[in-house]
Structures are given as structure tokens and as C-alpha cells.
C-alpha positions as CSV (number, residue, x, y, z in Angstrom):
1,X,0.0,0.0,0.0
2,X,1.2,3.6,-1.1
3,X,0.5,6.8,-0.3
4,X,-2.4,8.5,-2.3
5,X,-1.3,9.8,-6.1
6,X,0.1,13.7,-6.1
7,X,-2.0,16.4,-7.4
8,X,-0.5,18.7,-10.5
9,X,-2.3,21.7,-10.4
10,X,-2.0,24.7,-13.0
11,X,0.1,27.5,-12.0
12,X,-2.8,29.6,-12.2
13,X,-4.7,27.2,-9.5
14,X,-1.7,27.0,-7.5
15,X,-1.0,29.9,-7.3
16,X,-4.7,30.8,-6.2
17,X,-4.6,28.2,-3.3
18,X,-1.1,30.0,-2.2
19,X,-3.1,32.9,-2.4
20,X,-5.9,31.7,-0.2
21,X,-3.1,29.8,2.3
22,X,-1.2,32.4,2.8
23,X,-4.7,34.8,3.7
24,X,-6.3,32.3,6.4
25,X,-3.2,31.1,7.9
26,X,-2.4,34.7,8.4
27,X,-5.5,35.9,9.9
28,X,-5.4,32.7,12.0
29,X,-1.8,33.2,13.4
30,X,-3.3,36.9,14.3
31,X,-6.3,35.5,16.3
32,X,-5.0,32.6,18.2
33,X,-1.9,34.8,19.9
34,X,-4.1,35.1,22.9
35,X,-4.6,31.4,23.3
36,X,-1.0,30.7,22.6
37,X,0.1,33.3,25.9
38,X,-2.9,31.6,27.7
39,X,-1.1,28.0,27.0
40,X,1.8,29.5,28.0
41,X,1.7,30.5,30.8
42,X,-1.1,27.6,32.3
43,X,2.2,25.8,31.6
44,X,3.9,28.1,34.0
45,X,1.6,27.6,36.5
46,X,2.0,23.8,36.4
47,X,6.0,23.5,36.7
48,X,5.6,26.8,39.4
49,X,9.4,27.8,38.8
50,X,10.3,30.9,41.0
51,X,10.6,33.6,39.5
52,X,14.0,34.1,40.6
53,X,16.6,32.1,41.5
54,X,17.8,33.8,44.9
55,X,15.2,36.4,46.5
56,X,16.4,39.6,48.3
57,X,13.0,40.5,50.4
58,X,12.9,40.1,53.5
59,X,16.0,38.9,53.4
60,X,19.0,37.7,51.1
61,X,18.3,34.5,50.8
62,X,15.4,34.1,52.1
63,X,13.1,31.0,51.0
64,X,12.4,30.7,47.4
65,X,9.7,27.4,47.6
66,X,6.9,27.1,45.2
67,X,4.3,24.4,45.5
68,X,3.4,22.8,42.5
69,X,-0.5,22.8,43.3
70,X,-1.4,22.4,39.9
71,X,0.8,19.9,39.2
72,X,-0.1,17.8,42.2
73,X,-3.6,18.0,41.7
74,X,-3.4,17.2,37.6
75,X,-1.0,14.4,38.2
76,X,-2.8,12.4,40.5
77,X,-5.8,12.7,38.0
78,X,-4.1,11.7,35.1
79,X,-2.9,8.9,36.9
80,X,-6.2,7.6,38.0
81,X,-7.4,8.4,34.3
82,X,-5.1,6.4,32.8
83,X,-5.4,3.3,34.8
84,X,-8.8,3.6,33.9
85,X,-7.9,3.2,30.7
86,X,-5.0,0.8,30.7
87,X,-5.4,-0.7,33.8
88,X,-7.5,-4.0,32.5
89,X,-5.5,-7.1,31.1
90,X,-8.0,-6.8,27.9
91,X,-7.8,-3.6,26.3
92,X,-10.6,-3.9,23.8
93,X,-13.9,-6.1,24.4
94,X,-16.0,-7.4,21.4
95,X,-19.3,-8.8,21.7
96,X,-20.4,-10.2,18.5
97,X,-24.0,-11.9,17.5
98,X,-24.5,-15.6,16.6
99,X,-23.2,-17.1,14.6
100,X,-20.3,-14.8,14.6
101,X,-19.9,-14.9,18.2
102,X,-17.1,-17.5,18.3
103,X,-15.2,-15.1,16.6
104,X,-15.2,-12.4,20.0
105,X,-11.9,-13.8,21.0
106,X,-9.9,-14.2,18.8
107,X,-11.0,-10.3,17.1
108,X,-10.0,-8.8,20.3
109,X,-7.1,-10.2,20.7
110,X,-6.2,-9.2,17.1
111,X,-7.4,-5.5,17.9
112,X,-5.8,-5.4,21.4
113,X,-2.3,-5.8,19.6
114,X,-2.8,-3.8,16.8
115,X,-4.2,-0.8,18.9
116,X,-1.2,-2.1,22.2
117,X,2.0,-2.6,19.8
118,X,1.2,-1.8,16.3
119,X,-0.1,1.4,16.8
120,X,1.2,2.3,20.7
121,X,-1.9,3.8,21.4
122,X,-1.2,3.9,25.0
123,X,1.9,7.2,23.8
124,X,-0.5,8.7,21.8
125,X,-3.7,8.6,24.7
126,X,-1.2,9.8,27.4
127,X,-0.6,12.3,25.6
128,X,-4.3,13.5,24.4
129,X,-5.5,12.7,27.7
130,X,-2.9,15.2,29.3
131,X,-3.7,18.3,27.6
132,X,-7.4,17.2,28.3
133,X,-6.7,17.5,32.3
134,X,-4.2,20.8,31.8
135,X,-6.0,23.0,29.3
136,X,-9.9,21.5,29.0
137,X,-9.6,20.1,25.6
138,X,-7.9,17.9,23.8
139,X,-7.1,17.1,20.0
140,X,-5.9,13.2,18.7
141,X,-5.1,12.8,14.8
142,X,-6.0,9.1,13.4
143,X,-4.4,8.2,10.0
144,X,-2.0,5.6,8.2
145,X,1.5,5.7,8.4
146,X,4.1,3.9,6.1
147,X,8.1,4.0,7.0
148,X,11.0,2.9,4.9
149,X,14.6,2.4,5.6
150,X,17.4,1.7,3.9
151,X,19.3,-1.5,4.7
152,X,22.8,-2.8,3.2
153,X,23.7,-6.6,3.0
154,X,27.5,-8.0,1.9
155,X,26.8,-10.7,-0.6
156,X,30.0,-12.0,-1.5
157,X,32.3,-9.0,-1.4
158,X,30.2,-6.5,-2.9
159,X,27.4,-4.7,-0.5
160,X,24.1,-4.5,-1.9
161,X,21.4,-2.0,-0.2
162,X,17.6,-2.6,-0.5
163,X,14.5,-0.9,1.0
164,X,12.7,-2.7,4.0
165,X,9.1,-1.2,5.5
166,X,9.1,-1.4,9.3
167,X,6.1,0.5,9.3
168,X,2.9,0.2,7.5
169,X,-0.4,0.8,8.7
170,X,-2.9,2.9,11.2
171,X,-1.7,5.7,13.2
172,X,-2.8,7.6,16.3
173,X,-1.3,11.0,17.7
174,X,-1.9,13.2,20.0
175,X,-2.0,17.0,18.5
176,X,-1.0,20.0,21.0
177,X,-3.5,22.7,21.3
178,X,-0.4,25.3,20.4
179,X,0.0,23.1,16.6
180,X,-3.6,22.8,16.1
181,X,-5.4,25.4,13.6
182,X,-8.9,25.7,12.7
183,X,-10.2,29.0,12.2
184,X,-11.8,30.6,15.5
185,X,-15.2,30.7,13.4
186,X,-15.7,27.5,13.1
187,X,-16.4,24.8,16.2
188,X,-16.2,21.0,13.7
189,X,-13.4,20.1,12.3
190,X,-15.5,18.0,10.0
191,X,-17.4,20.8,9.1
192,X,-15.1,23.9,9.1
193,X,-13.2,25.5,5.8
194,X,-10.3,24.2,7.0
195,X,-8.6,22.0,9.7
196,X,-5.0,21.3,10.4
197,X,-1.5,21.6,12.1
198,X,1.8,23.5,12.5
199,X,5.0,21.0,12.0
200,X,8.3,21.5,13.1
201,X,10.4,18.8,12.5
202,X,14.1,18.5,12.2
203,X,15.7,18.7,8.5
204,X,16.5,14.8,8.5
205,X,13.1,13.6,9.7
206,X,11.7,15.6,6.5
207,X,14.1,13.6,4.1
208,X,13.4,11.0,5.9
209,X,9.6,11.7,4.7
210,X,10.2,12.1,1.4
211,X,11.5,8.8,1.4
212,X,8.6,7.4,2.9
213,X,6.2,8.8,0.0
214,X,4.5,11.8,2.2
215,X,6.6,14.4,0.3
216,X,6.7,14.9,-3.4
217,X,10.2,13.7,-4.6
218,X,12.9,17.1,-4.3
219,X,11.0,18.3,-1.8
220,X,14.0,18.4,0.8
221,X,16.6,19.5,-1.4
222,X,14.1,22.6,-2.6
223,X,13.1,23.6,1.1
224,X,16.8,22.4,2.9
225,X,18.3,25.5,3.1
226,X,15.3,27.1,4.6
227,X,15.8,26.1,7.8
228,X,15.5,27.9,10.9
229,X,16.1,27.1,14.8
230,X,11.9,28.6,15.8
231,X,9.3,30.4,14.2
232,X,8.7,33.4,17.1
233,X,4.9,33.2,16.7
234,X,2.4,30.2,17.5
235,X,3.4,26.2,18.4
236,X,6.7,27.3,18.2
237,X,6.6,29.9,20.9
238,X,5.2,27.4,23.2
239,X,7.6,25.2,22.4
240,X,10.1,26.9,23.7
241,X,8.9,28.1,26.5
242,X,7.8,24.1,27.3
243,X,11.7,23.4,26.5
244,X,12.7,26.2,29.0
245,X,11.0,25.2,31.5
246,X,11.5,21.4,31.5
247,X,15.5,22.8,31.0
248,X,16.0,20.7,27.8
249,X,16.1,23.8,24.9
250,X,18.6,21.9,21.9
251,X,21.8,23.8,21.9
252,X,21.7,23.9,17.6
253,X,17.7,23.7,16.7
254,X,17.5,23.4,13.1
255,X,14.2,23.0,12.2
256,X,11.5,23.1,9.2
257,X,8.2,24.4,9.6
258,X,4.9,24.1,7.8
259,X,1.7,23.4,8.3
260,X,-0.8,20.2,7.3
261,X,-4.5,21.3,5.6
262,X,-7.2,19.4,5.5
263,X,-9.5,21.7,3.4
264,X,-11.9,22.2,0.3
265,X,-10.7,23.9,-2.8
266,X,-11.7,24.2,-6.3
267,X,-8.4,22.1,-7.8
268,X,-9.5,22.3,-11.7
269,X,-11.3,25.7,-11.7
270,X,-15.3,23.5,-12.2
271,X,-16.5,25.3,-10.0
272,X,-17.0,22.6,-7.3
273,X,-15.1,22.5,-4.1
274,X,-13.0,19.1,-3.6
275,X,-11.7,17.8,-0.3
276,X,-7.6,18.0,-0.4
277,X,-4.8,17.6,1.6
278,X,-2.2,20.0,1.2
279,X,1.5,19.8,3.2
280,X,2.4,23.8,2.4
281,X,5.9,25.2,3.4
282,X,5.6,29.2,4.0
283,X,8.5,30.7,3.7
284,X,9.7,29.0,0.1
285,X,5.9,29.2,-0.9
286,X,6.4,25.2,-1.9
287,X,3.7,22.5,-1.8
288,X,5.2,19.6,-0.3
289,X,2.2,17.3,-1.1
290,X,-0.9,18.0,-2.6
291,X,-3.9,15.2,-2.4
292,X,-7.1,14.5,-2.7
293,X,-8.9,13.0,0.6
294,X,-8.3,9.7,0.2
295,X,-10.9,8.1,3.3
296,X,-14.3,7.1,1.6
297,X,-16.3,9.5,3.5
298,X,-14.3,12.5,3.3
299,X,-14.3,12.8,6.6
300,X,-11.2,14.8,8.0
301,X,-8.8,12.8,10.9
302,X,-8.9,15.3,13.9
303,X,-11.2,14.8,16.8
304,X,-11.2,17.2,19.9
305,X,-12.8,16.7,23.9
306,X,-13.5,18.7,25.9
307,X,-12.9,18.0,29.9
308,X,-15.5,16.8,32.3
């Protein structure tokens, strides 16, 4: 199994849907500063750093102890949460209806790995479920995901290299609220004008998805030299100030960034909106992938809940 053909649009079209990218994502990055300074600091509230490292008043010295009440309070949730969740011996439970009901067994046991090992769902739900407790809502991206590597063998004296997939098949992950866009108008992801997320991912991991299929081939050599170590506005000025505060900001960050759209556009100028999914890179104005929505009923793979 591949990765969905590419999409060759016109450079009249394409420039049109650069047009149209580069208006909402703008606007959006405008509107969602608030939230991202909100996120922020509800992150410092939950590590409760002092502010400084020695205080003067009353007295040099003097005790500089914070307690984590936050953090006490949302750990001990989460942890009761996820043994909810994780805690039984059977992860998934099947009841089926005669005369399929022999079958119960042996279907959960198949789905119990493919959801436990295949798709370590238990990352992706610790995760979700976190920013659920910390921030109210939470955001979890289902999809398929196909890995290749490169392996070299000595046969005789001559090496010989040859592609092996270790990865092929359903994916879950867990979204941040600071990556996730959807335009402040709109409350469905199914049902907005667009839905997506901000990527930052290191220059080798995006060869490294070109490889794989996501990207169109000369992708990374077009967008390489565009790297940079953050972007100073949205998921990338929480991320640093997560990375400050857990003390673990990368000496040398080089990093690309663009963002993931699930949206409708009119790709052959019919007059009809089609669902696509566009990987868009900003700053060289480059498409990195351009598809049509390739699930049956169009539907788009974000879900979001909301704390209770």
C-alpha cells in the first residue's frame, strides 16, 4: 500500500490556493496569539518555577519554595485516568451476535495488539488525555502511516542496499492545542473550511519523509536551506517556553516548519469544491504534497474533547 497519487495543479490554481493559504493562515496566526500566551503561561503555573533564583525580600536568601499545586492535583488525575484506561488485562472487548460470536476472542485479541503494539496507542492517549486535564480540551489525529529504511547486506564482497518497511499501517497521535489550527469561526473540524496543524520537525526527519512517499520527490533539497532554529509566533513559541521550562532547549535547533491542511478547494477551476490535503511550506511558498482526501467519506482525521 502507497501513499495517495500527487495532485498537479496549474500555476494559475496553484497559485490561487497559495493565495488563499497564505490569507487564512495569516489571519489565524493573528487571532489565536491570545490562546498561545494563555497555554503559555497555564504551563507556567504547572512546573511553578520561582521567578527568581535567589530572592532579596525580606532577606537575602530568604526561602524561594513554590508548591506545584497544579501539578499535584493534575497528576494524580491523570494517573487515576489512565489506569482507567489501561489498567484491565484486555484492552478492547467485542461482543459479537450468533453465529459470529465465536469469533469475539480471537477479534479482540487481534485488535488489542494492533491498537497495544502496532499502533502504541497507549503514547498517543497519554498524551491526548494530558492536555485534556491541563487545558480543557484535547485534539488526537487518526491516520496511516508507512516507514521505509534503507538496509545494506555484503553478498559476496560486494554490498548491496535494499528498501525494507518497518512501518505500515494505522496511526494515532496526540495534536497540542499550540500546533492545532482551525479558524476561530468554526467549532467542527468535520465541518469547518479548514482544519489542520503546525509541523516542526528537524531537516533529516523531513528527508526521511520524502523517502517514505508523504513528500513529493525534491522536496527536501528545494526547502533544505530554509531552515530555521523557531518560528517566534504560535506552536513554536510554546515550544520553547515548554523546552525552557522542562531545562531541555537543543543547543543547535535546526528546524523546518509548515503546516498540514485538510481543506476544500476548487483544484480544476469546475467550480465545485474538492476535499484536499495539502502539506504547504511558507516561507519558500512550496507545496510539499498536494492530495485528494483519500478516506471514503471525506471525513477529516482530527477529533477534539472537551474535559469533564
Amino acid at each position: 500500500m502507497e501513499y495517495p497519487r500527487e495532485l498537479n495543479l496549474d500555476a494559475e490554481t496553484e497559485a490561487a490556493l497559495i493565495a488563499y493559504l497564505e490569507y487564512e493562515i495569516l489571519n489565524h496566526e493573528a487571532e489565536r496569539t491570545t490562546v498561545i500566551e494563555d497555554l503559555k503561561r497555564w504551563q507556567r503555573d504547572y512546573w511553578a518555577k520561582p521567578s527568581t533564583e535567589q530572592r532579596k525580600f525580606p532577606f537575602l536568601g530568604a526561602a524561594n519554595i513554590i508548591i506545584p499545586l497544579t501539578a499535584i492535583t493534575l497528576e494524580a488525575v491523570h494517573a487515576r485516568t489512565m489506569m482507567t484506561l489501561f489498567g484491565l488485562p484486555q484492552f478492547v472487548t467485542c461482543k459479537m451476535a450468533p453465529p459470529l460470536d465465536d469469533l469475539s476472542n480471537p477479534l479482540e485479541n487481534y485488535l488489542d495488539y494492533e491498537c497495544l503494539k502496532q499502533v502504541d496507542i497507549y503514547k498517543a492517549m497519554d498524551n491526548f488525555v494530558l492536555e485534556t486535564e491541563k487545558f480543557g480540551t484535547g485534539i488526537i489525529k487518526t491516520g496511516w502511516d508507512k516507514r521505509v529504511r534503507t538496509a545494506v547486506r555484503t553478498v559476496g564482497e560486494q554490498d548491496e542496499e535494499f528498501e525494507v518497511t518497518v512501518k505500515q499501517g494505522p496511526s494515532v497521535d496526540a495534536v497540542t492545542n499550540a500546533n492545532f489550527v482551525m479558524p476561530f469561526t468554526n467549532q467542527d473540524p468535520q465541518n469547518s473550511r479548514w482544519v489542520g496543524e503546525y509541523h516542526n520537525r528537524t531537516l533529516e526527519e523531513v528527508n526521511r519523509y520524502e523517502q517514505d512517499g508523504l513528500f513529493k520527490e525534491g522536496t527536501y533539497e528545494k526547502i533544505k536551506n530554509y531552515y530555521t532554529q523557531y518560528n517566534q509566533a504560535g506552536g513554536d513559541s510554546y515550544r520553547q517556553e515548554v523546552e525552557k521550562l522542562q531545562g531541555e532547549s537543543p543547543s543547535y535547533p535546526k528546524f523546518i516548519q509548515w503546516y498540514e491542511m485538510w481543506m476544500s478547494f476548487d483544484t480544476d477551476k469546475s467550480k465545485k469544491l474538492k476535499e484536499i490535503v495539502v502539506h504547504y511550506h511558507r516561507p519558500s511558498r512550496t507545496f510539499m504534497s498536494i492530495r485528494y482526501n483519500w478516506y471514503e467519506d471525506l471525513h477529516r482525521p482530527y477529533r477534539h474533547a472537551n474535559y469533564f
